[in-house]
N, C-alpha and C positions, 0 to 999 in steps of 0.2 A: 763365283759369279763375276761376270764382267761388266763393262760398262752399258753396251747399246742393250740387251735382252734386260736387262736386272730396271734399267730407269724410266724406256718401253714400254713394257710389264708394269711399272709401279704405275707410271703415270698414265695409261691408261686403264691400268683395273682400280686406280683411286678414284679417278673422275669417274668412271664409270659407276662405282660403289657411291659415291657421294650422290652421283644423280637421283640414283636409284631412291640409296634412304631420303634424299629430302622429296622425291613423290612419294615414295610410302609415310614418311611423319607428317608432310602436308598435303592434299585430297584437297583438290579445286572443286571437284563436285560435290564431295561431302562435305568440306564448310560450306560452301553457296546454298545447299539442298538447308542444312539447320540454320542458319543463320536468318537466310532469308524469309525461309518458313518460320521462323521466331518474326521478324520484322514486321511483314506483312501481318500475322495473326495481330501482332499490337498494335500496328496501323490503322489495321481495318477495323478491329475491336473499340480503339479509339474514337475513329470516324463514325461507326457505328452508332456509338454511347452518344456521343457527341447531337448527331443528326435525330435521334429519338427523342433526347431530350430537350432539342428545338422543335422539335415536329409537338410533343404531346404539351409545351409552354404555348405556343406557337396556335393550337387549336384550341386549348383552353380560355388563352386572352380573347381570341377571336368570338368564341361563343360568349364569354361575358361581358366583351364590346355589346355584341348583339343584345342580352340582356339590357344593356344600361340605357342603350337607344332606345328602346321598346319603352322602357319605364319613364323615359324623359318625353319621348313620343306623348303618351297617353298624358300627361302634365301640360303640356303647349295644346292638344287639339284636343283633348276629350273635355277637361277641365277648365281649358281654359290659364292654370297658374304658371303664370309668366313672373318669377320673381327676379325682379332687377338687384343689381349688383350692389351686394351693402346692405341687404334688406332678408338676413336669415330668418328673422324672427317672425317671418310671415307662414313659417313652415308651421309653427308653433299652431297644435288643434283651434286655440282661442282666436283666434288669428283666419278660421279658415271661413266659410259658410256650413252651415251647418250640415251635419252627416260628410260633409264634400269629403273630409280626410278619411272618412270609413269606407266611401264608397270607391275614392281612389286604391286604397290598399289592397280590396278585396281582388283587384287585378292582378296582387303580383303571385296568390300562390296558383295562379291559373298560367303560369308561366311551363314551357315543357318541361317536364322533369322534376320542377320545383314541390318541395315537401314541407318546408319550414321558411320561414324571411321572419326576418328585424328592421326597422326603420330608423334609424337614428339623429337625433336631431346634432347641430354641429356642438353642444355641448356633452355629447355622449353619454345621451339620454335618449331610453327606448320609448319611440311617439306611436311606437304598435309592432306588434309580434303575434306570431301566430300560436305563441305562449302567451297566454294571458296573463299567466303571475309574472311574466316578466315587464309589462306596460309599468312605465310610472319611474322603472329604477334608469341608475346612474354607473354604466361602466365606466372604471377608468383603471389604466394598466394595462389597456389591451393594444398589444404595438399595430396591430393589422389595424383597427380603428383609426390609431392614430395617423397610421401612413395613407388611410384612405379618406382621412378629414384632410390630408394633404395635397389631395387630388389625385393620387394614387390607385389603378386597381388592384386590387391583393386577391389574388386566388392559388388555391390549394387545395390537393384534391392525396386519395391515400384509402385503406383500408377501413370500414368502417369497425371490425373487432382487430384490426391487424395493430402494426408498432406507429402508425401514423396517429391511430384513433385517438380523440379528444376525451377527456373527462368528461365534457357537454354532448357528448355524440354519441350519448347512452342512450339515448331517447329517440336516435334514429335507427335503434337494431330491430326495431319489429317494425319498420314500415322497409327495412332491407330486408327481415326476411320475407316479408310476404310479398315481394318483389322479383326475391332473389337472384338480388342484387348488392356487393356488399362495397363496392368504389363509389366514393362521393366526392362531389366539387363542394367547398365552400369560396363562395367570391363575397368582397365586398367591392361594393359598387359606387362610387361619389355620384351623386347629383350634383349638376352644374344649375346656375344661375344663367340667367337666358344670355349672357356675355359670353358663358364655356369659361371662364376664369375663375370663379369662388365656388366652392363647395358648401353647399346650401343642409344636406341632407346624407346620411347614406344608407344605404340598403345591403343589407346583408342576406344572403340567400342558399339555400342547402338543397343541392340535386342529386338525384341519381341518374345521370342520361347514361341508359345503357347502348344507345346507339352511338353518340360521340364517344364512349369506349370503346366499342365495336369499330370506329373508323379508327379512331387512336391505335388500336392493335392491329387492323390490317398494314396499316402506314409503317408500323414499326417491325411488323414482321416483311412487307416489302423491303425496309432500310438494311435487315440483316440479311434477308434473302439475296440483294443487290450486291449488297460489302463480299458477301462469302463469294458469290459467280464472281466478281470483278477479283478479289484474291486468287480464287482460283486458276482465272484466265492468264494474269500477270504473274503468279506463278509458276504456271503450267508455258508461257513465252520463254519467260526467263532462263529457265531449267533447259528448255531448248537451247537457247543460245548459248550459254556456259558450257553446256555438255557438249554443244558440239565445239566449242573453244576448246576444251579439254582436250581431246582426241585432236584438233590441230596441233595445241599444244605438245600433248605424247608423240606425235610423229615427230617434230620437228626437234623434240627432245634425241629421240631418236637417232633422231639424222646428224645432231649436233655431236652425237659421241659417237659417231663416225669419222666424223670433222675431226673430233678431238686424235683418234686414234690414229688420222692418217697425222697430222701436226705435229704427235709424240714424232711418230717416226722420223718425220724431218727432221725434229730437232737432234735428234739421236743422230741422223745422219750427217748432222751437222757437227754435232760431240766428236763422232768418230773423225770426221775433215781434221777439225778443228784439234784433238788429241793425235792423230796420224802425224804432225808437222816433226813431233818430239823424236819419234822412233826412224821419222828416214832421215833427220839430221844426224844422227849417231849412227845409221848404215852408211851415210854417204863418209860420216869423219870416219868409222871403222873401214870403209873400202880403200879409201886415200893412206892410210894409215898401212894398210897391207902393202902398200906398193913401197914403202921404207923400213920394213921391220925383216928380221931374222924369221928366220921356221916358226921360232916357238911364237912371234908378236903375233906372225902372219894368222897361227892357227887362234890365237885368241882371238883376233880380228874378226876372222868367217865366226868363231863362234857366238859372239856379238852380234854379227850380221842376221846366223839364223833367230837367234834369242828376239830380235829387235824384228826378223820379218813371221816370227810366228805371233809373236804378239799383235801385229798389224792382220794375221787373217783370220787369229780367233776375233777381234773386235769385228771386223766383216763378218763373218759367218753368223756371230749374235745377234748382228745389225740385221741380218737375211733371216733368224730365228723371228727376232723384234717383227718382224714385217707381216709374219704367219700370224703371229698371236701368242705366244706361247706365253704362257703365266707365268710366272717367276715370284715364289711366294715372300713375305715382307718376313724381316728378319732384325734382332736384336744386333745393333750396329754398335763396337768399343772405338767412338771417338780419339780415345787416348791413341790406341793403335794406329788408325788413319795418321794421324798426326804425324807419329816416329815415322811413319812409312813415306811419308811425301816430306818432311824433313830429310830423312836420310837420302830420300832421291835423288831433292835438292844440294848435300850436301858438297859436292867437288862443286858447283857452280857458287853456290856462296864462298868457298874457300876461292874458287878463281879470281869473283871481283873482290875478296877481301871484307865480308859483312859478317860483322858480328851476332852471334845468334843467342839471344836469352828466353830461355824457357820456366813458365809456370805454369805445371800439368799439376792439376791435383784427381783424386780419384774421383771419377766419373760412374755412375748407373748407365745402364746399357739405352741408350738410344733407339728408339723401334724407327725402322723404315728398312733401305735397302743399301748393301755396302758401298756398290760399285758410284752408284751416281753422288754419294754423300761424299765418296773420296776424291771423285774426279772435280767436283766442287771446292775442295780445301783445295786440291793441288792445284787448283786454277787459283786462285786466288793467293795462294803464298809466288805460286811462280810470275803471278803479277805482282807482289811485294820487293821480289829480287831484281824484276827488269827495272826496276822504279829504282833501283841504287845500282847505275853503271860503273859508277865510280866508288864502290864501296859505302856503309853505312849500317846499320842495325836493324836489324830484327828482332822482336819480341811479339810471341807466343802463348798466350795463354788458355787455360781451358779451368772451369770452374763452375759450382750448381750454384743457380741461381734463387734456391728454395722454393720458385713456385711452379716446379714441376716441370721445370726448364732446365737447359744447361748453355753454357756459353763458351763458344771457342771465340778467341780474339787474340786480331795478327794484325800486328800493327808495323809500320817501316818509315825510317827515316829518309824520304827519298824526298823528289824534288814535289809531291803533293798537285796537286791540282785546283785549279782557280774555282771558283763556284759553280759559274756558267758550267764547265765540263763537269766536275762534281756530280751534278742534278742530271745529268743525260751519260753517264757513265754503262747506268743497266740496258739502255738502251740497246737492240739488236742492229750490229753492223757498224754502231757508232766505236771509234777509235782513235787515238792517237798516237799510235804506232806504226813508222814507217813501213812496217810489213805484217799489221795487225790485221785481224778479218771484225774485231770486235763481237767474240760471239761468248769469251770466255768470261767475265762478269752476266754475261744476258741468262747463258745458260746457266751460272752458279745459283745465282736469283731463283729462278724457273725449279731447279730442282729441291732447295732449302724452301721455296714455297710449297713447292706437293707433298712434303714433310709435316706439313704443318706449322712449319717455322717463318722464322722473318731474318733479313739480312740489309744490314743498315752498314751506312760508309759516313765515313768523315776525313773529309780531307781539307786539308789547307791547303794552297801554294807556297813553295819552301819549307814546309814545316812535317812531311810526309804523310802518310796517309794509315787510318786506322778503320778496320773490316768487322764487324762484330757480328756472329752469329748466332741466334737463339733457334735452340731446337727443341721438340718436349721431349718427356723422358718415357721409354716403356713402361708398359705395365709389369 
């Protein structure tokens, strides 16, 4: 395998494969479709509970406002008992004209719906009930009372044999069933003093209105009626819009790994440029070379020539492969080998400028990806450690597992290093500091230890040479 088909191939059937999997492991439409359909159901559910349970407080107060007015009504115009503020104890039967208190009472079970009433005087003592054995006693302990001797209305309403029902509410089962009707309101009602400040009295009262539950259940099933159309409608918008995001999304998905796959080719083409410089410098030194040598230099020479120009049109023709499509399937890569290979390439050019070479290989696990572009990567990168020592210097080499399922090659050289500013803009494509640098050979090394899944990190000082460290994972 060589270099333009093999890194091509990789790097367009990885992007391509990563696209793929991450739309198939994440579904725009299918979490938006559960999600939001979870959302709204709790929303609406919420709102829902919410708006019922102000709507049925909400008509209840309202009916037992109406109540309280009705029974303070009949006290200021029927009767007459205007009791000024400070002045409870006028409630009191002894206190009243005679019969008046009997005659006033008998108004309130003539109330709609009303079955039962209590009177309470503000010492919470019953001054009449429509329980007779209950006239005369003294409740205490009972919070609703209390909160309603506070000026407070209390009302509560619930099943009459259901988990609401009262111990005392046993004596309203035969006047529910022969009604049949089994929800009851109990309110307690304050009586105000003709100022509306003190609580003079209170009246407690036990209805059945089956028609304010009848309104109460239309209201509420109108609330869920509305909640469900209105979820539905916002989710039925929604789902529109996301889906058809979706399908922009997919196209454009699309379209991007098209992008992607003309880009590989550039870069490749760019590989090939940029690797091409190596093999017509040693045609041109082997041509030069032929014009001073004997028979036998002569033939070595052409056969350098051809070696050095077959090489140059198998990297074309792969690059014309790369351009088709052709797949090029991923493969268990021996680091160790790469290494010896572009070391020993390297070798007459380090002996030229006189750099010393230390090596620490230890035994490596096979590397999954693809051979050509992982080599073309070292060798760019060592042959940028030897330009970095014109004038001689060192070379150190190493390769070794990093135990977490990585391995690490690191080439490190004693050359003249790099300030920081250039340091940081090194990967950069086209950037360079070589008088006859295109600056592509760190961009594309980067580029391809990236589609590996790897990372490739620099460190350099100025004067103090520069160190290359690559992290790759390991096959399966």
């Amino acid at each position: 395998m060589t270099l333009a088909a093999d890194a091509a191939s990789l790097a367009g059937a990885k992007a391509s494969q990563e696209a793929k999997s991450a739309a198939k492991n994440f579904s725009l439409l299918r979490w938006f479709s559960l999600l939001s359909l979870l959302t709204i159901l709790i929303t609406g559910t919420a709102m829902a509970v919410f708006l019922t349970r102000y709507l049925t407080n909400h008509m209840l107060m309202r009916d037992a406002t109406v109540s309280r007015e009705f029974i303070e009504s009949i006290m200021r115009t029927e009767y007459g008992i205007t009791i000024e503020r400070g002045d409870p104890a006028a409630l009191q039967q002894t206190s009243w004209p005679a019969d008046t208190l009997d005659r006033f009472v008998k108004h309130i079970p003539t109330l709609p719906d009303v079955i039962g009433a209590n009177l309470y005087g503000p010492d919470q003592t019953v001054l009449w009930s429509s329980e007779k054995h209950l006239i005369g006693r003294r409740f205490t302990g009972n919070a609703e009372l209390e909160r309603a001797l506070q000026n407070e209305m209390v009302v509560s309403s619930g099943e009459v044999a259901g988990p609401d029902g009262k111990a005392e509410h046993v004596w309203l089962r035969d006047e529910a069933e022969r009604r049949a009707s089994t929800r009851f309101v109990e309110a307690y009602l304050p009586i105000r003093d003709k100022a509306g400040q003190q609580v003079i009295a209170v009246v407690e009262i036990y209805k059945l209105p089956e028609a304010l539950f009848r309104s109460i259940d239309n209201g509420v099933h109108l609330v869920w009626a509305s909640a469900a159309t209105m979820g539905l409608v916002l989710y039925g918008a929604l789902f529109w819009i996301v889906r058809r995001a979706d399908r922009i999304m997919h196209d454009q998905r699309e379209r991007l790994l098209e992008a992607e796959t003309f880009s590989v080719i550039g870069e490749m083409a760019a590989a090939v440029a940029h690797s091409i410089r190596n093999p017509l410098a040693s045609i041109r030194s082997a041509a030069e070379l032929a014009h001073e040598e004997d028979a036998a230099g002569q033939h070595q020479c052409l056969q350098n020539i051809m070696s050095q120009t077959d090489r140059l049109d198998g990297w074309i023709r792969e690059l014309l492969a790369a351009s088709r499509g052709g797949a090029v399937p991923v493969e268990p890569v021996d680091l160790n080998m790469i290494l010896k290979e572009s070391l020993d390439g390297m070798a007459s050019e380090m002996q030229r400028r006189r750099i010393a070479l230390e090596t620490h290989v230890t035994p490596l696990p096979m590397a999954r990806g693809t051979r050509a572009p992982l080599a073309h990567a070292i060798r760019s990168i060592i042959s940028n450690a030897v330009e970095a020592m014109p004038h001689g210097g060192h070379l150190r080499v190493e390769s070794r597992r990093t135990g977490e399922g990585h391995v690490q090659v690191i080439i490190e050289d004693s050359g003249m290093g790099m300030p920081a500013g250039v340091a940081q803009r090194a990967f950069k494509p086209l950037f360079t500091t070589k008088p006859n640098g295109v600056g592509l050979g760190l961009a594309l090394s980067r580029r391809i230890v990236e589609r590996h899944a790897g990372r490739i990190d620099l460190d350099s000082r100025e004067g103090r040479g520069t160190r290359v460290v690559l992290n790759l994972p390991v096959g399966d």
